[in-house]
C-alpha positions as CSV (number, residue, x, y, z in Angstrom):
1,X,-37.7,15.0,31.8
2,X,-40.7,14.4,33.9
3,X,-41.2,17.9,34.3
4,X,-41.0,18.1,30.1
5,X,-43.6,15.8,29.9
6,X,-46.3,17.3,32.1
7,X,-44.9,20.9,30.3
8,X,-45.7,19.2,26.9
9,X,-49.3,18.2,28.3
10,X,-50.5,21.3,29.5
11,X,-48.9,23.4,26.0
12,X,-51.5,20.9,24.2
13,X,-54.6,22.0,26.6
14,X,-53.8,25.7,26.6
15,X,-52.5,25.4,23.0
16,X,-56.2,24.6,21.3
17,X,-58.0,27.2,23.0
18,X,-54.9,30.1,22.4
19,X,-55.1,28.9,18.9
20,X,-58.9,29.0,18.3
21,X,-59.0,32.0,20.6
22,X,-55.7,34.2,18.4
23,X,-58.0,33.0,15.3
24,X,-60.8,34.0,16.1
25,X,-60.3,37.4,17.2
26,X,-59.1,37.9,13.4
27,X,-62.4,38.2,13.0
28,X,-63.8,40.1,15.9
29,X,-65.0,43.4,15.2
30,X,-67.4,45.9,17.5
31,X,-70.6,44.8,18.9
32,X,-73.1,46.9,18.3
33,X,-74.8,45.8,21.8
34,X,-72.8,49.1,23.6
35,X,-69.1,49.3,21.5
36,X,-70.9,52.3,19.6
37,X,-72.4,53.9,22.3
38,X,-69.2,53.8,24.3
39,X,-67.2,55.0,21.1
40,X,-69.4,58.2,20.1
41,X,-69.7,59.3,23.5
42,X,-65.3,58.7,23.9
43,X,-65.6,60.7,20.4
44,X,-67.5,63.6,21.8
45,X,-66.1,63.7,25.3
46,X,-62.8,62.8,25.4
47,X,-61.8,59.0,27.3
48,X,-61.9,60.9,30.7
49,X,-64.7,63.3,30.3
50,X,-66.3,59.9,28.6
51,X,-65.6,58.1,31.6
52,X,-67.0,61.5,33.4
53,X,-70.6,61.0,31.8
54,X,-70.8,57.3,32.6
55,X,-69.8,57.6,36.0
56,X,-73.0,60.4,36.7
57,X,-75.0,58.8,34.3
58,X,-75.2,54.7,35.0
59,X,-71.9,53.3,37.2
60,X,-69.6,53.9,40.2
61,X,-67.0,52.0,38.7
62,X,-64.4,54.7,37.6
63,X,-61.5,52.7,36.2
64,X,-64.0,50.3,34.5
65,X,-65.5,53.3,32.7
66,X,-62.0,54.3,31.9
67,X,-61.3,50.7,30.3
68,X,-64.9,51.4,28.0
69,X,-63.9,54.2,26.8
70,X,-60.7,53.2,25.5
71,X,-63.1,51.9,22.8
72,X,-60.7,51.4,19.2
73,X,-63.8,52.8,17.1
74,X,-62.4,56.2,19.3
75,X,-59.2,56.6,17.3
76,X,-60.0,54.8,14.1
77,X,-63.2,53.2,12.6
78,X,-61.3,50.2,11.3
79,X,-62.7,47.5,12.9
80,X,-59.2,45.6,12.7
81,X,-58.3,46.8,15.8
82,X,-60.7,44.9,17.9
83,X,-58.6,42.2,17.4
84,X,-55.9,43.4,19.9
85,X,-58.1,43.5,23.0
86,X,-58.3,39.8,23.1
87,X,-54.6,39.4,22.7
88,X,-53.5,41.5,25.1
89,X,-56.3,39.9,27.6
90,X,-54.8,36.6,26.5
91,X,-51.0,37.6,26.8
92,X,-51.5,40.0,29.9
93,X,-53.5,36.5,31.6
94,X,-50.3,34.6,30.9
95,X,-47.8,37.0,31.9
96,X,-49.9,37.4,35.5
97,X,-50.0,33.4,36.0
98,X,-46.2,33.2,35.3
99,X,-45.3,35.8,38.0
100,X,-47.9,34.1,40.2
101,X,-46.6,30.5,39.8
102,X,-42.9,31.9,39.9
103,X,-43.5,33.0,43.5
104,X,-45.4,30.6,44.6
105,X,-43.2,27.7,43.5
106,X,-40.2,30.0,44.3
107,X,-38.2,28.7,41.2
108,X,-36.8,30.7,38.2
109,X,-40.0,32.2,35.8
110,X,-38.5,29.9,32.5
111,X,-38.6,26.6,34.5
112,X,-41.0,24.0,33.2
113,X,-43.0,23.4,36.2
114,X,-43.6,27.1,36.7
115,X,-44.7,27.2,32.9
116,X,-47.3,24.4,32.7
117,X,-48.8,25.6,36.1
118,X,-49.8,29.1,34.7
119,X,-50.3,27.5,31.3
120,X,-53.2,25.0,33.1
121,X,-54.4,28.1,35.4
122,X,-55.5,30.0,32.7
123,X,-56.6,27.5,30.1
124,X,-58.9,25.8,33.1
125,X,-60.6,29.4,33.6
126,X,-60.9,29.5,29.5
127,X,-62.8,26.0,29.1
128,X,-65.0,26.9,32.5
129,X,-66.1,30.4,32.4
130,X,-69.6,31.0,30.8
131,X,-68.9,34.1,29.7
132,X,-66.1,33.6,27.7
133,X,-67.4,35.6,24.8
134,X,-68.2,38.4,27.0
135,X,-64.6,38.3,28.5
136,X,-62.5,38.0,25.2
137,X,-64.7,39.1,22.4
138,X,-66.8,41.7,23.4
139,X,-64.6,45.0,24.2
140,X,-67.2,46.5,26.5
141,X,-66.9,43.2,28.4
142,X,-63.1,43.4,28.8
143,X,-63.0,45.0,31.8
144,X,-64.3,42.3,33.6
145,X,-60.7,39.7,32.9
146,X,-58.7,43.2,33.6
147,X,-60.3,43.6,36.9
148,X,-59.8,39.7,38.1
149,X,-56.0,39.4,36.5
150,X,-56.0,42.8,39.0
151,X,-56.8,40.6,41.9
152,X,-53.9,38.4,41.0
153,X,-51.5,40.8,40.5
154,X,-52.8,42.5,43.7
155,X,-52.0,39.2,46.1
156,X,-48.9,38.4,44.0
157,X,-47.3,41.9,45.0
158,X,-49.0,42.0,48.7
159,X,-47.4,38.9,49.5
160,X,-44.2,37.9,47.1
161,X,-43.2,42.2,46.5
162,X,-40.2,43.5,48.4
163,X,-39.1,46.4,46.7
164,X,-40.3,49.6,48.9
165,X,-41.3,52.0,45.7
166,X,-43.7,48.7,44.8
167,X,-45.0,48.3,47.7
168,X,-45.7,52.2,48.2
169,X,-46.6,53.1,45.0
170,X,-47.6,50.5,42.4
171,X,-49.6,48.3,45.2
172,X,-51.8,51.3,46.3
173,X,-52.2,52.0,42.6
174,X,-53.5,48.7,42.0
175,X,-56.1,48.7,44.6
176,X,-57.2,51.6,43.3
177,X,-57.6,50.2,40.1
178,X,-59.1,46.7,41.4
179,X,-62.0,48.9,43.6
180,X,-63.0,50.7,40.4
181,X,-62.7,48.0,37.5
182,X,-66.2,45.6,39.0
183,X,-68.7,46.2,41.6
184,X,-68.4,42.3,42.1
185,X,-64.8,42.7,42.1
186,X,-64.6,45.3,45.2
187,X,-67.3,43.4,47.4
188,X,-65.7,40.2,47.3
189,X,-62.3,41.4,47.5
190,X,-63.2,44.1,50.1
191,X,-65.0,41.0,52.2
192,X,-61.4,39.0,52.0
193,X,-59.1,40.5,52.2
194,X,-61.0,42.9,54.5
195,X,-61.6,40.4,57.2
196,X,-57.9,38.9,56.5
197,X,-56.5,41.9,57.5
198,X,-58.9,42.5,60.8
199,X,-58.0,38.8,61.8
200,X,-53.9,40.2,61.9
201,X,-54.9,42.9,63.4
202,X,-56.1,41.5,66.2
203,X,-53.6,38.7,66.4
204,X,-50.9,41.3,66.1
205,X,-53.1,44.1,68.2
206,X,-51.0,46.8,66.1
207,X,-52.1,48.1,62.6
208,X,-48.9,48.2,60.3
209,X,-48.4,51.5,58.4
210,X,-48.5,50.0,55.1
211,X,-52.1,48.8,56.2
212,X,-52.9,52.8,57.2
213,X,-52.1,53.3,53.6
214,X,-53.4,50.5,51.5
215,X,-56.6,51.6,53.7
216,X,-56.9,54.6,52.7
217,X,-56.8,53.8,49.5
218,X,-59.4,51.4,49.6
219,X,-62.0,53.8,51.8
220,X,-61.5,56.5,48.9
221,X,-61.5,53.9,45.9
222,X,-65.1,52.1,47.8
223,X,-66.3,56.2,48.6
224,X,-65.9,56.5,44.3
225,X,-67.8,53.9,43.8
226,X,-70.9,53.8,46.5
227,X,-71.9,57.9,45.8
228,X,-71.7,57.5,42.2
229,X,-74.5,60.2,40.7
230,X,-75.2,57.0,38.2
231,X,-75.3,54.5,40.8
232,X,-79.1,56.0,41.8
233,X,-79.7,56.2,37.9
234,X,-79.0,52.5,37.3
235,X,-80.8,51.2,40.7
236,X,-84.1,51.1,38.9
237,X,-85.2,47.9,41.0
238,X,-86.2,48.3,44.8
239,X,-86.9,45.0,46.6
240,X,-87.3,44.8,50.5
241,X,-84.3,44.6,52.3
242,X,-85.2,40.8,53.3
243,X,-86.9,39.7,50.0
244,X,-83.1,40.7,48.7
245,X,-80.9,39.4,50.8
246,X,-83.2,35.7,50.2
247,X,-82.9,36.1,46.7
248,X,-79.1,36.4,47.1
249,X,-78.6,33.2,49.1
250,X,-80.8,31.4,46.5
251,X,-78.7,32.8,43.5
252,X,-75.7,32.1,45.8
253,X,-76.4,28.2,46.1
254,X,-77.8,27.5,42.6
255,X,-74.0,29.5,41.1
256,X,-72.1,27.5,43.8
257,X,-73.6,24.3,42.0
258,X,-72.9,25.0,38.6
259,X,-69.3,25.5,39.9
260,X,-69.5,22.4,41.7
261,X,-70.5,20.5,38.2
262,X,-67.2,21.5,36.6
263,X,-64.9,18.5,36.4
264,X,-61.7,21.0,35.5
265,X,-62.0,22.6,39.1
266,X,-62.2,19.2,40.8
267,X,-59.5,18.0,38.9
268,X,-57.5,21.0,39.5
269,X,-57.7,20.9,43.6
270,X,-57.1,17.2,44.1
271,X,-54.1,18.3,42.4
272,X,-53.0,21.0,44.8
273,X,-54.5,18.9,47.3
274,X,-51.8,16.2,46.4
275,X,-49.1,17.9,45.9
276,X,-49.1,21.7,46.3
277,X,-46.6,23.6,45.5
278,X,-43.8,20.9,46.5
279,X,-42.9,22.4,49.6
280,X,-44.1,22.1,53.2
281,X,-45.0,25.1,55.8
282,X,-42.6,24.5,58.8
283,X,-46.0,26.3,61.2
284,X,-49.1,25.4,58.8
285,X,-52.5,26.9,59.8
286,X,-54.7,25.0,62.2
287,X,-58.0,23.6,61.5
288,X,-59.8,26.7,63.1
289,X,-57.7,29.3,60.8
290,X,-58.4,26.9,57.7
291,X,-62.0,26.7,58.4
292,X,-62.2,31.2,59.3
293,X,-60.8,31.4,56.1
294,X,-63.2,29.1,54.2
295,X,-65.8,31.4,55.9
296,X,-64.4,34.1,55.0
297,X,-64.7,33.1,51.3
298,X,-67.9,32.3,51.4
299,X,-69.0,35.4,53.1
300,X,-67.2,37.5,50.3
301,X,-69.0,34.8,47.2
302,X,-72.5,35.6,49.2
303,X,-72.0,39.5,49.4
304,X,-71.2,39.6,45.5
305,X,-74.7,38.6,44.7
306,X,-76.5,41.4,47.2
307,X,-76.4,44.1,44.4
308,X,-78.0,42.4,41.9
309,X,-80.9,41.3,44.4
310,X,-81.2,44.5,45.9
311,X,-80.9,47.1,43.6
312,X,-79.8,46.7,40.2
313,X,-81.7,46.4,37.3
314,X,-80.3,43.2,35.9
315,X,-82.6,39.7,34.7
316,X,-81.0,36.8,36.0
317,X,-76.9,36.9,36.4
318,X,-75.2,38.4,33.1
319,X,-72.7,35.6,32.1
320,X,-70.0,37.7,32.6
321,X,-70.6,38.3,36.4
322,X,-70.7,34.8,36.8
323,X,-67.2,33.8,34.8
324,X,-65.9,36.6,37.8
325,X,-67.8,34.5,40.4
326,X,-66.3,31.5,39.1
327,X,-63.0,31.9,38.4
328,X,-63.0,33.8,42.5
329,X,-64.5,30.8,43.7
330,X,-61.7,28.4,41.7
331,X,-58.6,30.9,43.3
332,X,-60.5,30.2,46.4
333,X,-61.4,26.6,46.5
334,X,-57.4,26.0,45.1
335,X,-56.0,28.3,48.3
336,X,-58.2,26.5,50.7
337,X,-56.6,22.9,49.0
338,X,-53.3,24.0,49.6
339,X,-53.8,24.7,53.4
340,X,-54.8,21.5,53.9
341,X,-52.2,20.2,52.1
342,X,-49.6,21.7,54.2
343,X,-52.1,20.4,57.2
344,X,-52.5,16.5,56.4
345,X,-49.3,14.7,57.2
346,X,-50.5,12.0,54.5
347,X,-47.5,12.4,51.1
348,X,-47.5,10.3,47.8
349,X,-44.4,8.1,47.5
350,X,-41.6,9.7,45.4
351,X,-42.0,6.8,42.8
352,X,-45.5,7.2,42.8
353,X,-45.7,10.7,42.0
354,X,-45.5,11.4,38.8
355,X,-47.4,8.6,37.3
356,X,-50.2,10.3,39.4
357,X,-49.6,13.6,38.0
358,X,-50.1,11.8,34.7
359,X,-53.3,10.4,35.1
360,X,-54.9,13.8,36.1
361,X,-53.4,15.2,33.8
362,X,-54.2,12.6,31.0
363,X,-58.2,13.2,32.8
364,X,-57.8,17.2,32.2
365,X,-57.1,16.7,28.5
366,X,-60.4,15.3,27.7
367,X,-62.5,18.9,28.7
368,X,-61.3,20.5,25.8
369,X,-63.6,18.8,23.7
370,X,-66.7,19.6,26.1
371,X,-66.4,23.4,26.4
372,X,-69.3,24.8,24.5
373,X,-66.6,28.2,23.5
374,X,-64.3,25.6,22.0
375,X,-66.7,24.1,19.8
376,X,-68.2,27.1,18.6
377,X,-65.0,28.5,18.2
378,X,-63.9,25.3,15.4
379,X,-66.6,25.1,13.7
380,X,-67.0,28.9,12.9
381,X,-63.5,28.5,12.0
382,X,-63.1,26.0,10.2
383,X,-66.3,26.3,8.1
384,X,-65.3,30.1,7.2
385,X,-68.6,31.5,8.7
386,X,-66.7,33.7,11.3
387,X,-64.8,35.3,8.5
388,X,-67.5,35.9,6.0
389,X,-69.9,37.5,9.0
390,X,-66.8,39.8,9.8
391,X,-66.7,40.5,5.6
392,X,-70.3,41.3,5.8
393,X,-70.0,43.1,9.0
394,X,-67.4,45.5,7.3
395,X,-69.3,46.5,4.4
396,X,-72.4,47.2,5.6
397,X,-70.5,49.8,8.0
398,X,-68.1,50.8,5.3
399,X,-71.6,52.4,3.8
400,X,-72.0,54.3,7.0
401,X,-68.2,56.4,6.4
402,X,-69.6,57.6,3.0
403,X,-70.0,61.9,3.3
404,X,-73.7,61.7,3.5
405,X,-75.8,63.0,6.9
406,X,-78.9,61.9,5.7
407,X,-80.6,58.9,7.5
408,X,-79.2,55.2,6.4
409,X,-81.0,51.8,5.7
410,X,-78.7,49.2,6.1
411,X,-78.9,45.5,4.6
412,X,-79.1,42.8,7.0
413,X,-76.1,40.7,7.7
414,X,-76.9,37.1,6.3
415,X,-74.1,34.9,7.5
416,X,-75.2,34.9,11.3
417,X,-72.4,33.9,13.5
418,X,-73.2,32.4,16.8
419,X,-69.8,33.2,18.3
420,X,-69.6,37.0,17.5
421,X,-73.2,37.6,16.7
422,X,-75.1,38.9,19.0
423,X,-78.1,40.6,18.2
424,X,-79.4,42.5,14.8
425,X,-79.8,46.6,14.1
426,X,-83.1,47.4,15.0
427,X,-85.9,48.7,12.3
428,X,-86.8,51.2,14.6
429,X,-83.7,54.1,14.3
430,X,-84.9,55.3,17.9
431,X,-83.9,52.0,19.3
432,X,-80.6,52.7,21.5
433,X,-77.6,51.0,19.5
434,X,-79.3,52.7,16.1
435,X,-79.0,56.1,17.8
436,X,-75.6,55.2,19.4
437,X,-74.1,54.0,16.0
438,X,-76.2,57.2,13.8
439,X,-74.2,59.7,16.6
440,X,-71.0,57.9,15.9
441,X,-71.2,58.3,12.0
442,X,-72.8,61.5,11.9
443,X,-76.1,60.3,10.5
444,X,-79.3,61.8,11.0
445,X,-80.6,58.6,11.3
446,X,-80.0,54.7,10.6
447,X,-81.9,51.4,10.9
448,X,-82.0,47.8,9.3
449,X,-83.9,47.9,5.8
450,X,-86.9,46.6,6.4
451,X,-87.5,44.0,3.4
């Protein structure tokens, strides 16, 4: 029953945001900041020979430039597909925090505690992140959820997987994937699990053969990535090699505040801190492994930020490098809070325990009504403009299917949506998207009618 309860309470949290979110994406449609630059080049290459042109051209991410590719406007131009990118991010999430929670709890997938524990794991990460749009709504941003639900789904088989054909196949095969899907992704989980594994090394003062393996696969996958033809293309920025690694600790601090300002991730540790996952290590880590490990994390957090100070071209952190950040920093932050759990000898009553679960719980619910995503999200919905900017949206572009090669004015969209709008077709048809979307319809030219 108690279990029920706290079930009930989290299906309420996660609930609002997988309603307004499933709504919402009703509505989505491509952005022309990229989704048509990704799509005409997927049309005239081929996904792979697409994914080819990107990799010499900007990025050393392969499998991320795989994901972009993938683009809907590729097979079809109805821009009803778009919608299914943020489901299957949203179902994919879920079905990753169920496996996750199964193991760690150790209990069967269906039972209620395992439920509301992925169902609060993902919702937190939802009503947290600053770039949710970016992660659900924009498909040239969807890469960025796919590579962290990789991470996940890494750990969960590294440490929970058995079977040998998992463990010597699919595990390799998601490294792979999870050094090509984020820059940000493969320094920070390079720099954990990387010094994880030279700790056991020396503890053990053997290397196991699955490590030979796994790090092979890693050297190539981090090789892919670092001699990318595109990776010099995209470096535009050149900043001295101590001006950089400053600007990184600087950017480093002022993230690790905004993190620190989130009531959710508090919330959510004194939780684990509490209560963990139930059980008790018989051998829990000392003191000196907990605080190596906290280290460890930070050094990984630091590292992410050195690309963007040293080389790449980018103002300020894009929002959806920071919801990565983030939501590494909240798997973090929760594994260090269980280790000291199992360390501190301090345990709630039994009678106790639940009431307590309530109250933080009962403090949780309140944050959906303070996430800026959520209220956008309701008010778009609810007041229709979402829908009538994603009418607009589809007319103006049905004009662009019409048998004509000749250049095309297009009407401006009126109903501006501050959810899925993000910026306007440029006057100027030599402006980037206008050339991207012109290639994709076979127009000699297109740009916003200038009225």
């Amino acid at each position: 029953m108690k279990q029920t309860v706290l079930l009930f309470l989290a299906l309420v949290f996660w609930g609002m945001m997988a309603y307004l979110m499933g709504t919402m994406a009703l509505a989505n449609g491509p952005n022309i900041t990229d989704d048509f630059c990704f799509a005409w080049v997927g049309k005239e290459y081929g996904i792979l020979g697409g994914a080819y042109q990107y990799y010499i051209g900007w990025s050393g991410r392969y499998f991320g430039n795989v994901i972009l590719h993938l683009n809907p406007l590729i097979f079809s131009p109805d821009f009803s597909y778009f919608k299914w990118g943020t489901w299957f991010i949203l179902i994919l999430g879920l079905a990753n925090a169920l496996y996750l929670f199964k193991n760690l709890f150790q209990k069967s997938i269906w039972h209620p505690q395992v439920i509301w524990a992925a169902l609060l794991f993902q919702a937190i990460g939802w009503y947290t992140i600053p770039g949710f749009y970016e992660w659900y709504f924009w498909f040239s941003g969807l890469f960025y959820p796919l590579s962290f639900q990789l991470v996940i789904l890494f750990f969960n088989l590294y440490y929970y997987a058995t079977s040998r054909w998992v463990r010597t196949i699919i595990l390799p095969l998601v490294l792979f994937f999870l050094i090509g899907s984020s820059e940000v992704t493969m320094i920070f989980f390079s720099a954990v699990f990387g010094c994880l594994q030279l700790y056991q090394i020396i503890k053990n003062r053997k290397i196991e053969p699955e490590l030979w393996l796994l790090g092979t696969v890693w050297v190539i996958g981090i090789a892919i990535v670092i001699l990318a033809p595109g990776n010099t293309v995209r470096a535009t920025k050149h900043v001295a090699l101590m001006v950089g690694i400053w600007d990184a600790a600087l950017k480093a601090c002022q993230q690790f505040y905004l993190f620190l300002k989130e009531p959710l991730f508090w919330l959510a540790n004194g939780w684990i801190l509490l209560f963990g996952t139930g059980n008790k290590q018989l051998k829990p880590y000392s003191w000196s492994i907990i605080i190596g490990i906290a280290g460890i994390i930070v050094l990984g957090y630091y590292l992410s930020f050195l690309p963007i100070s040293l080389a790449l071209d980018e103002t300020g952190i894009p929002k959806r490098t920071l919801s990565l950040l983030f939501m590494y920093l909240f798997m973090g932050t929760g594994y260090l809070s269980y280790l000291i759990h199992q360390q501190i000898n301090v345990s709630i009553p039994i009678k106790a325990q639940f009431p307590v679960q309530i109250a933080i719980m009962l403090l949780i619910l309140p944050n959906m009504h303070f996430s800026k995503s959520a209220r956008l999200m309701a008010d778009e919905i609810s007041s229709g403009t979402a829908f009538q900017f994603a009418k607009e949206q589809k007319a103006r572009f049905l004009l662009l299917q019409k048998p004509t090669p000749e250049g095309v004015e297009l009407p401006a969209i009126l109903t501006k949506s501050a959810f899925l709008f993000g910026e306007e077709i440029s006057t100027d048809s030599s402006h980037l998207w206008c050339k991207c979307i012109a290639r994709y319809y076979d127009k000699k030219f297109i740009r916003l009618k200038n009225n």
